[in-house]
Chimera marker file (.cmm) of the C-alpha trace (Angstrom):
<marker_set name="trace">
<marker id="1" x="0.000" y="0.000" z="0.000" r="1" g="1" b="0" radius="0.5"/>
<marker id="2" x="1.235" y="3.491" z="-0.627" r="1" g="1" b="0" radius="0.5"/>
<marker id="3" x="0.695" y="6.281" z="1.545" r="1" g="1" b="0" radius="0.5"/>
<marker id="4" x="0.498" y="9.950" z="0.546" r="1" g="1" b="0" radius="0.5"/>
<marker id="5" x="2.815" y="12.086" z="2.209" r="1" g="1" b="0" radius="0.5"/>
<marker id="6" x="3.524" y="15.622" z="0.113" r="1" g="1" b="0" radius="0.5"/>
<marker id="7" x="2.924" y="18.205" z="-2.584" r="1" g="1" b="0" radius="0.5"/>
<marker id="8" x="5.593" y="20.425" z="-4.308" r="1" g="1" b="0" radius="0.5"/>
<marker id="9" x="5.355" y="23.788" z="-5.462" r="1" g="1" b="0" radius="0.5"/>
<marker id="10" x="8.212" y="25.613" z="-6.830" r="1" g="1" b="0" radius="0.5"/>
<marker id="11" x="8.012" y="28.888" z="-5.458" r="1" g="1" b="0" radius="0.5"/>
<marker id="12" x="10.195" y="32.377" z="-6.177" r="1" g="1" b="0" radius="0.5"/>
<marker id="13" x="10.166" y="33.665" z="-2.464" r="1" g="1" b="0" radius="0.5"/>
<marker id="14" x="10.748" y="31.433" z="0.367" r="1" g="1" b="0" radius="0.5"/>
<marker id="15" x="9.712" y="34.187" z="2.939" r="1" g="1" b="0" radius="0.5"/>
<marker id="16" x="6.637" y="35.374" z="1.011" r="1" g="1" b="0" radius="0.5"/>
<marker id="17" x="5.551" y="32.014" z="0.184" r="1" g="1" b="0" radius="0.5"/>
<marker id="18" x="6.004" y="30.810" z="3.851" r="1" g="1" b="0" radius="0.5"/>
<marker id="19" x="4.588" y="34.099" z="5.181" r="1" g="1" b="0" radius="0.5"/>
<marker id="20" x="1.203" y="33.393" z="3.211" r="1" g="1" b="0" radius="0.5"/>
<marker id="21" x="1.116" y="29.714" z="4.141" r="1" g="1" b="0" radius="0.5"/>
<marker id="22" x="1.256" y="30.392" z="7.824" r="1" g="1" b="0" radius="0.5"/>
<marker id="23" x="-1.267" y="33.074" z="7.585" r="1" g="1" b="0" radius="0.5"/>
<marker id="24" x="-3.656" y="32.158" z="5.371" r="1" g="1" b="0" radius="0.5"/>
<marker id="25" x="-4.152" y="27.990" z="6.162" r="1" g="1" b="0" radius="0.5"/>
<marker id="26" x="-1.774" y="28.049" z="9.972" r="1" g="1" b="0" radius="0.5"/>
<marker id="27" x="0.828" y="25.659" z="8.282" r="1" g="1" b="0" radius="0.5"/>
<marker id="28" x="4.112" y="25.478" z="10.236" r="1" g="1" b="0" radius="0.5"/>
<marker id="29" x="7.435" y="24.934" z="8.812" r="1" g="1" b="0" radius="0.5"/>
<marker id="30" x="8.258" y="21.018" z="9.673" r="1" g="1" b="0" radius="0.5"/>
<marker id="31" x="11.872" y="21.200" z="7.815" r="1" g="1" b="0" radius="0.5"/>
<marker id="32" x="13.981" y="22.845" z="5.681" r="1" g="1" b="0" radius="0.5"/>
<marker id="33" x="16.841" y="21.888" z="3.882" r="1" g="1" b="0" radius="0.5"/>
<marker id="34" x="18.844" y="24.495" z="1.976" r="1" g="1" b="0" radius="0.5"/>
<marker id="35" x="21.292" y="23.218" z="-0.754" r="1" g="1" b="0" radius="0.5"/>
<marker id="36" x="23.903" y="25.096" z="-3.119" r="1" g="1" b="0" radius="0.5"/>
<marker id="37" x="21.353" y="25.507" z="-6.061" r="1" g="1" b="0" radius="0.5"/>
<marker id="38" x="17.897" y="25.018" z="-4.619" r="1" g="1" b="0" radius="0.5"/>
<marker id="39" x="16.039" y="24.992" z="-0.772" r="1" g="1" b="0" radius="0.5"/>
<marker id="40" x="13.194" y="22.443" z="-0.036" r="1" g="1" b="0" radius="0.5"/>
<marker id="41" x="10.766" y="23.813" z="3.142" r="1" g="1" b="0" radius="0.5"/>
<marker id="42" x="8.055" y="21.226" z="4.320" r="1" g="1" b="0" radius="0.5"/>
<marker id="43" x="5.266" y="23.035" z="5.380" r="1" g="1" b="0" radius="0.5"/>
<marker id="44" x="2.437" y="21.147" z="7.326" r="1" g="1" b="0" radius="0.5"/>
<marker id="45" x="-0.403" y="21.633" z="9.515" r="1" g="1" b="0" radius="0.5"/>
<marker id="46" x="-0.377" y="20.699" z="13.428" r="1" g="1" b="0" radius="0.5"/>
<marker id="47" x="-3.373" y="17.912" z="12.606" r="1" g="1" b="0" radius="0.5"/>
<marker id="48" x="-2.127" y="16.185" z="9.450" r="1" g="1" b="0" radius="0.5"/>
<marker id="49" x="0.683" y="14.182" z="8.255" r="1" g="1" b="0" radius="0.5"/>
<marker id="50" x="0.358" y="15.647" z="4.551" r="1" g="1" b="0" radius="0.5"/>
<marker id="51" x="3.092" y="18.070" z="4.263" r="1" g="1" b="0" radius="0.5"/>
<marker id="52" x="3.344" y="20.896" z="1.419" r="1" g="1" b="0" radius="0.5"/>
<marker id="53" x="7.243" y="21.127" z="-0.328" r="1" g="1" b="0" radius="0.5"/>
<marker id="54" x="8.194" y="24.589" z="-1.435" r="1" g="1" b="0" radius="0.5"/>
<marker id="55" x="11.098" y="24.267" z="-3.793" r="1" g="1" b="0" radius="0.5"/>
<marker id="56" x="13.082" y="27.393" z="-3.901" r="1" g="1" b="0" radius="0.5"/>
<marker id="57" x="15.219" y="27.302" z="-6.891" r="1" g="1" b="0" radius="0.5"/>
<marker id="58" x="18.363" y="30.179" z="-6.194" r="1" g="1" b="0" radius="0.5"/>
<marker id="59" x="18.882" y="32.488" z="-8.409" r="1" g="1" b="0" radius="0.5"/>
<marker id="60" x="15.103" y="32.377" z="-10.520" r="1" g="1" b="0" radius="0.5"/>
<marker id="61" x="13.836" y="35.839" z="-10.735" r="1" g="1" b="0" radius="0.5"/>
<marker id="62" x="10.936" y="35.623" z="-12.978" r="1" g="1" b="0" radius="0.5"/>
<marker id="63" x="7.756" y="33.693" z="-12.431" r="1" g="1" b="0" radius="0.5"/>
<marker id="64" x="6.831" y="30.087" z="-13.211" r="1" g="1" b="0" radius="0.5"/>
<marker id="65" x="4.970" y="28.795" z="-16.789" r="1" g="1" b="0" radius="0.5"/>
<marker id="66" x="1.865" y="26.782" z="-14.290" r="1" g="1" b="0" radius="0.5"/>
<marker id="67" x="0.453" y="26.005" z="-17.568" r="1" g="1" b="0" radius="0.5"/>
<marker id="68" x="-2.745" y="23.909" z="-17.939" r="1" g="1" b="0" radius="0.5"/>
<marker id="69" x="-2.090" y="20.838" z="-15.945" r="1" g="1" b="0" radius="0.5"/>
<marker id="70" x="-1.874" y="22.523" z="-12.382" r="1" g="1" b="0" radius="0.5"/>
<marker id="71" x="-5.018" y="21.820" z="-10.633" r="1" g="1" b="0" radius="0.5"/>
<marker id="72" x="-5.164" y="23.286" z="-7.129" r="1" g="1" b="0" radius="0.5"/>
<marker id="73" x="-4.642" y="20.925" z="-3.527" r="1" g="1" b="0" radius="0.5"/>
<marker id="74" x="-7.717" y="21.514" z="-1.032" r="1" g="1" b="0" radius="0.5"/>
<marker id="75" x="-7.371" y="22.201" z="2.649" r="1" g="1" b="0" radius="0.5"/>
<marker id="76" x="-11.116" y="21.248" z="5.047" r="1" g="1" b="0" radius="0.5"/>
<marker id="77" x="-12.103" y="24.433" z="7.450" r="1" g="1" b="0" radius="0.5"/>
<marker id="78" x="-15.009" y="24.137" z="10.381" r="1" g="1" b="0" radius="0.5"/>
<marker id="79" x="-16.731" y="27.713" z="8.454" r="1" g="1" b="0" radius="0.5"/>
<marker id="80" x="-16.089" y="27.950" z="4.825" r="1" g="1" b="0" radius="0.5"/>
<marker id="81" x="-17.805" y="31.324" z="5.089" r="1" g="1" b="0" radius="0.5"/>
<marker id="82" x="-15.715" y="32.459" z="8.095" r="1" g="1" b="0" radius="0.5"/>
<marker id="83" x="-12.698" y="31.692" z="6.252" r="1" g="1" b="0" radius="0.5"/>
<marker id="84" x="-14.110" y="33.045" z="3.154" r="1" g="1" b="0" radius="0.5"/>
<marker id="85" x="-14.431" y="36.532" z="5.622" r="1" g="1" b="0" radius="0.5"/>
<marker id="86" x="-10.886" y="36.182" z="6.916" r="1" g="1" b="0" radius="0.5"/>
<marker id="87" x="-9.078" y="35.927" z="3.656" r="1" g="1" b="0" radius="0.5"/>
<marker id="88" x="-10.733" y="39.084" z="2.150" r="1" g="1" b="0" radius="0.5"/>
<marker id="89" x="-10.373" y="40.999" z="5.569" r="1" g="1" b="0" radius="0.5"/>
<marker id="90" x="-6.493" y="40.092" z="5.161" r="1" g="1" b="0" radius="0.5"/>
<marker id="91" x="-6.412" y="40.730" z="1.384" r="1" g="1" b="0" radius="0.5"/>
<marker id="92" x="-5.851" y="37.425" z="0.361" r="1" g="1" b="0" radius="0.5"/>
<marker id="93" x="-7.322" y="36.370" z="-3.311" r="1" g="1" b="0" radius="0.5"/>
<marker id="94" x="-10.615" y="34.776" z="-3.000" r="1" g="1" b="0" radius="0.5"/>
<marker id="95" x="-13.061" y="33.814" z="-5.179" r="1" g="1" b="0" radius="0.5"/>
<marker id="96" x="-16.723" y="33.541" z="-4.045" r="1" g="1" b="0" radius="0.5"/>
<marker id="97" x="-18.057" y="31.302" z="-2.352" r="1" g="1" b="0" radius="0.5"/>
<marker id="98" x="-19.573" y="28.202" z="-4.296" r="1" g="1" b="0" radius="0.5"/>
<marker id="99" x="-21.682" y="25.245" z="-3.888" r="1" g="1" b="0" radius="0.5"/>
<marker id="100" x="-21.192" y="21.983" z="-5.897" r="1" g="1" b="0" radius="0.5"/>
<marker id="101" x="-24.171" y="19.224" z="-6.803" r="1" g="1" b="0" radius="0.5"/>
<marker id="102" x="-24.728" y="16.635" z="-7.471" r="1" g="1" b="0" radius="0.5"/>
<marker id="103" x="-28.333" y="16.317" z="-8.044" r="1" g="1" b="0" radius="0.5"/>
<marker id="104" x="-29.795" y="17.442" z="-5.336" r="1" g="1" b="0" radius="0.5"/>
<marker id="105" x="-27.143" y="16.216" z="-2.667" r="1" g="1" b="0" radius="0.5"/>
<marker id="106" x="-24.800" y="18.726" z="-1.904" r="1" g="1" b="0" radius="0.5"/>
<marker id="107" x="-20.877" y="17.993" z="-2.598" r="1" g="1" b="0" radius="0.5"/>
<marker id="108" x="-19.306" y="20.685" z="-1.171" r="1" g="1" b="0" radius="0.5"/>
<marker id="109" x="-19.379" y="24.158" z="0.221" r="1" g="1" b="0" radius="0.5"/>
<marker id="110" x="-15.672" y="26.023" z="-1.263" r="1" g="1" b="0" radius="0.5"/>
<marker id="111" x="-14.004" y="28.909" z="-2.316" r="1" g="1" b="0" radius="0.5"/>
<marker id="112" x="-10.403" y="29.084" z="-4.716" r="1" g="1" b="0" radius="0.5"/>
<marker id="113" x="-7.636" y="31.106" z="-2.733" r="1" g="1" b="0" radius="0.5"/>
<marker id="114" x="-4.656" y="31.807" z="-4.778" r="1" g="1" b="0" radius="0.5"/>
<marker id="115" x="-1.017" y="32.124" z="-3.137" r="1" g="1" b="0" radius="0.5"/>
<marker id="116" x="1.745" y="34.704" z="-4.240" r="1" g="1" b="0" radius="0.5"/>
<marker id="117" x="2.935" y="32.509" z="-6.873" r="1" g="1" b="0" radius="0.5"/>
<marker id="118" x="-0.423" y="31.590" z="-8.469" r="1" g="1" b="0" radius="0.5"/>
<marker id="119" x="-0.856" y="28.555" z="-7.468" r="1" g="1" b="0" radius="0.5"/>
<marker id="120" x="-5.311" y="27.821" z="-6.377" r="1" g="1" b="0" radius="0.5"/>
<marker id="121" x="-5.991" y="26.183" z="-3.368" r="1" g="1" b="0" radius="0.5"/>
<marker id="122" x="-9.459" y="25.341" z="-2.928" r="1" g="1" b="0" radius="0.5"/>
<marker id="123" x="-11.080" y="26.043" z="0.794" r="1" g="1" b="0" radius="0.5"/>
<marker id="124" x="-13.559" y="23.462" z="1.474" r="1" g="1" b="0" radius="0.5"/>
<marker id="125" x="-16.436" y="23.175" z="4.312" r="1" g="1" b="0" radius="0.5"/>
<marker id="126" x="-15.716" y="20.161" z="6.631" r="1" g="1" b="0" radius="0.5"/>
<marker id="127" x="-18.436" y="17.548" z="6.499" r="1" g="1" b="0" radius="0.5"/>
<marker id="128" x="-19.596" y="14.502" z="4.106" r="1" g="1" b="0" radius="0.5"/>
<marker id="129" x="-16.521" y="13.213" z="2.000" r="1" g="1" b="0" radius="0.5"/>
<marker id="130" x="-14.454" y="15.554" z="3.479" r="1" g="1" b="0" radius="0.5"/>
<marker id="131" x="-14.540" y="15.328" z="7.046" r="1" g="1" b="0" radius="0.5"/>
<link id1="1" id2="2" r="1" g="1" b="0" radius="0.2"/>
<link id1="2" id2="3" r="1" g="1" b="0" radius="0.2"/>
<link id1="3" id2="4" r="1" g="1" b="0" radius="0.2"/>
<link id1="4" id2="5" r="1" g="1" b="0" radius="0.2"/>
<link id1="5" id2="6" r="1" g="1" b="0" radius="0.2"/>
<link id1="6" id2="7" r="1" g="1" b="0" radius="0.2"/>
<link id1="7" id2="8" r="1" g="1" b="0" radius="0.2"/>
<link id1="8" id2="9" r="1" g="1" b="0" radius="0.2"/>
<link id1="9" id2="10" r="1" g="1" b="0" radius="0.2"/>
<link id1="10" id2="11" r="1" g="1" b="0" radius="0.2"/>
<link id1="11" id2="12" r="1" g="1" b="0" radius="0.2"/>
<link id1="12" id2="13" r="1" g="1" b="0" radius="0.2"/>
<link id1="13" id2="14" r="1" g="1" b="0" radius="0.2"/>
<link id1="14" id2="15" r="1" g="1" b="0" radius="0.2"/>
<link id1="15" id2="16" r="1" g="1" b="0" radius="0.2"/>
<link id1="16" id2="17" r="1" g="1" b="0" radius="0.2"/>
<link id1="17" id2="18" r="1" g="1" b="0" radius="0.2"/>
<link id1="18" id2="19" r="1" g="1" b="0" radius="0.2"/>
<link id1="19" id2="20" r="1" g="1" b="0" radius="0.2"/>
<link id1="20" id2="21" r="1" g="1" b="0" radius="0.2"/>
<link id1="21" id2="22" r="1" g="1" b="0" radius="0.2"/>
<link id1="22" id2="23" r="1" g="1" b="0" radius="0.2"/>
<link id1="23" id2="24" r="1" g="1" b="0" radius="0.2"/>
<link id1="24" id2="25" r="1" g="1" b="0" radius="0.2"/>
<link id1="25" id2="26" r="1" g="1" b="0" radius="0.2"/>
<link id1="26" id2="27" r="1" g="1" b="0" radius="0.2"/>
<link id1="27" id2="28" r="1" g="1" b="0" radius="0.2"/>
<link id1="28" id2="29" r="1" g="1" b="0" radius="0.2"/>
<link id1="29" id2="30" r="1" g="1" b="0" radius="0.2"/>
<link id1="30" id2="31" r="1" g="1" b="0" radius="0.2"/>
<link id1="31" id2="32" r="1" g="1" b="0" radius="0.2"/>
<link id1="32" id2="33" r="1" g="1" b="0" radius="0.2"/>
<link id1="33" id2="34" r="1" g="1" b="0" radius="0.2"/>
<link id1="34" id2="35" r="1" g="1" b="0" radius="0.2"/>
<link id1="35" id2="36" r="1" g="1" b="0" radius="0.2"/>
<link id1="36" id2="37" r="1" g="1" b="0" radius="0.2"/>
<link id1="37" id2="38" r="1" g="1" b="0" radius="0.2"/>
<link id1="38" id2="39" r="1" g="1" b="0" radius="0.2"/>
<link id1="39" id2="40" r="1" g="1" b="0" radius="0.2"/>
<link id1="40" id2="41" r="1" g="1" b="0" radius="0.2"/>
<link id1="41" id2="42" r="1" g="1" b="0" radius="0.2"/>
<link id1="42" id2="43" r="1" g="1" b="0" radius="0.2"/>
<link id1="43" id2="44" r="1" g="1" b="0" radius="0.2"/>
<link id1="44" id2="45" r="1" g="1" b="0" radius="0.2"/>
<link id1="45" id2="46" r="1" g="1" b="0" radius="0.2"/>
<link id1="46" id2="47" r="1" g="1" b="0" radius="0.2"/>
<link id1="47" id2="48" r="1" g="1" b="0" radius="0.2"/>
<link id1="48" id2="49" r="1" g="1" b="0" radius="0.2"/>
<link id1="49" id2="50" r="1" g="1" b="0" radius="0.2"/>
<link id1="50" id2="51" r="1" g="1" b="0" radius="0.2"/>
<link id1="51" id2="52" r="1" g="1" b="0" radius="0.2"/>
<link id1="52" id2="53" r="1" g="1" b="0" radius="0.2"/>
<link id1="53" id2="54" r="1" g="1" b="0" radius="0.2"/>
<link id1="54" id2="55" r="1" g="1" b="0" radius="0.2"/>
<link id1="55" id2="56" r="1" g="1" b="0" radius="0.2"/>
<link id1="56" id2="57" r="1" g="1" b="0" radius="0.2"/>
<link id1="57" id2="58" r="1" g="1" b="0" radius="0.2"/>
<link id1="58" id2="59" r="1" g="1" b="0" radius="0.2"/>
<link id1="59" id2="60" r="1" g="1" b="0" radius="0.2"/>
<link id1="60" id2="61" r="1" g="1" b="0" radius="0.2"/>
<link id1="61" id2="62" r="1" g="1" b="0" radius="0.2"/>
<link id1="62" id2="63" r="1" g="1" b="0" radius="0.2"/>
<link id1="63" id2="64" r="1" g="1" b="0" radius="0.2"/>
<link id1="64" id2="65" r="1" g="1" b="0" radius="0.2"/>
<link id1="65" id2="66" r="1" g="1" b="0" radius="0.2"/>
<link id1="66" id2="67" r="1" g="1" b="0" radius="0.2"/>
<link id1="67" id2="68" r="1" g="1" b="0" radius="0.2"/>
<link id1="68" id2="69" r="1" g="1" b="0" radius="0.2"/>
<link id1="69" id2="70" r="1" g="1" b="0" radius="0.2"/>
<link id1="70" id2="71" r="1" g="1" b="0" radius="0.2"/>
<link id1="71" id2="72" r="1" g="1" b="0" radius="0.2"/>
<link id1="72" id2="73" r="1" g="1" b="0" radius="0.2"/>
<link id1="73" id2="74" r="1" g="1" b="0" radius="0.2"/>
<link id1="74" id2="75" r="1" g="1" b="0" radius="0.2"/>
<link id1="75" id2="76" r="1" g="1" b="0" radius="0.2"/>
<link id1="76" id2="77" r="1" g="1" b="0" radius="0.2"/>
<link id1="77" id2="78" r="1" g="1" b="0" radius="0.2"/>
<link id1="78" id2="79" r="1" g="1" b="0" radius="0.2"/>
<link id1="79" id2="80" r="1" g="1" b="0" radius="0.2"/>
<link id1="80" id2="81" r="1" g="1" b="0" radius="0.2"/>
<link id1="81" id2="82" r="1" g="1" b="0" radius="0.2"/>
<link id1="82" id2="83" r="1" g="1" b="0" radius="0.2"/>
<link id1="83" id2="84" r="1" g="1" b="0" radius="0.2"/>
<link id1="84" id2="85" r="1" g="1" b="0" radius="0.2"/>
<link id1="85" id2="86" r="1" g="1" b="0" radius="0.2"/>
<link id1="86" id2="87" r="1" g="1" b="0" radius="0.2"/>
<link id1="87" id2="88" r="1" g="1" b="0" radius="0.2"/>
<link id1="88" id2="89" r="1" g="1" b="0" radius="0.2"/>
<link id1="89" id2="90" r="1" g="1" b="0" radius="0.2"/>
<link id1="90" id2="91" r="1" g="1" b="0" radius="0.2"/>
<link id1="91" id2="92" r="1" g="1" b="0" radius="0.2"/>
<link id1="92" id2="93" r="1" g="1" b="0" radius="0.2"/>
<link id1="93" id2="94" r="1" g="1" b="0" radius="0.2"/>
<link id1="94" id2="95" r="1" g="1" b="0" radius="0.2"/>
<link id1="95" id2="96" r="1" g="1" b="0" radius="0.2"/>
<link id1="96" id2="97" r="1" g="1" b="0" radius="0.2"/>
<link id1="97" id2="98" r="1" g="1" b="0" radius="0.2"/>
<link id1="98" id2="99" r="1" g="1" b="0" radius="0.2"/>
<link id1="99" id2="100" r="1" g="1" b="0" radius="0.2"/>
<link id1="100" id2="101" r="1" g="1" b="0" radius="0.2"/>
<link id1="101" id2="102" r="1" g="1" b="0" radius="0.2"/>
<link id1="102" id2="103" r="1" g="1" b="0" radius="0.2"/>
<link id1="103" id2="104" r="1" g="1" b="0" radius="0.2"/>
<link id1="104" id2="105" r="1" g="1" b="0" radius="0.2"/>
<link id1="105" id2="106" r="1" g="1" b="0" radius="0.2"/>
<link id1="106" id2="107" r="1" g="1" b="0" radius="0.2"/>
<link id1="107" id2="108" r="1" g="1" b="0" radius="0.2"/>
<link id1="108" id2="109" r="1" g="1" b="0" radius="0.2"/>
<link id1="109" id2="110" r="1" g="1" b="0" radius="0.2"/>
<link id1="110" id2="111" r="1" g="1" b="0" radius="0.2"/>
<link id1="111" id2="112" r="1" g="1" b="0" radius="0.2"/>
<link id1="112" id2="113" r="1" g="1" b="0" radius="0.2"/>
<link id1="113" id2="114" r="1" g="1" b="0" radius="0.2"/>
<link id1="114" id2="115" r="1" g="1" b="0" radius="0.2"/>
<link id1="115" id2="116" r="1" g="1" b="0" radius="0.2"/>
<link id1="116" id2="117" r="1" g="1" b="0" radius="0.2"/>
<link id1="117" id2="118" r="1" g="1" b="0" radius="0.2"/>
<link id1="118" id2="119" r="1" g="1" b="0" radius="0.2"/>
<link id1="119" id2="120" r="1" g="1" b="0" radius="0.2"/>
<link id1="120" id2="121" r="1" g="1" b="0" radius="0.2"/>
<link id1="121" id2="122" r="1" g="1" b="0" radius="0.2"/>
<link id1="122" id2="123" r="1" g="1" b="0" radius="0.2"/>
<link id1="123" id2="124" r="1" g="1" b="0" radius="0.2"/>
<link id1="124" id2="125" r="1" g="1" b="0" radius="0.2"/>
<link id1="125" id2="126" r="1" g="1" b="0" radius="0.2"/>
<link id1="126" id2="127" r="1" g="1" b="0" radius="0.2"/>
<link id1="127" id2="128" r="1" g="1" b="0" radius="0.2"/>
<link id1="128" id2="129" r="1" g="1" b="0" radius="0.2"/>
<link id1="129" id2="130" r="1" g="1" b="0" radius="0.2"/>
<link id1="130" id2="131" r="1" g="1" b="0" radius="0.2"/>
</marker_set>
């Protein structure tokens, strides 16, 4: 059996990227390992296992192509609409807030932030498939 354990981003600015992270979702720094040409910085929150890697490649000054394959990863919240609240009180991108059928049975309850680098991360209300 295989286990899931992280997601990489490549990312222009550790600081900013880890500055957002913390703020925006609460995730804490688990490691960080800086190399000659590159840093890696495992960011996690308290509750889960899953860890995001930032990959800080020295010496890249212009953005990165995300292209159309990028999806987003998802992070679970208790209020959807509280966090929804919090994001645009601290100026963080947000879309609206959605809800997703199927039928009549409701999916899921989520918003699409989107960190300094571009990168979507969808906000999703706690409950049903993802409790």
């Amino acid at each position: 059996m295989s286990k899931p354990v992280h997601a990489m981003i490549r990312v222009r600015d550790e600081a900013r990227a880890r500055d957002y992270y913390a703020r925006a979702f609460g995730f804490e720094v688990a490691d960080r390992y800086d190399f000659d040409d590159f840093t890696l910085i495992y960011l996690r929150d308290p509750a889960s296992p899953f860890e995001l890697e930032l990959t800080v490649n020295k010496g890249r000054d212009k953005p990165y192509d995300l292209g159309d394959g990028y999806g987003h990863i998802a992070v679970v919240v208790d209020d959807v609409e509280a966090e929804h609240a919090r994001h645009v009180r601290e100026g963080f991108p947000a879309t609206d807030v959605k809800t997703l059928k199927h039928g009549e049975t409701v999916l899921a309850r989520f918003f699409f932030a989107t960190d300094p680098d571009g990168y979507k991360i969808e906000v999703i209300q706690r409950g049903g498939r993802f409790a």
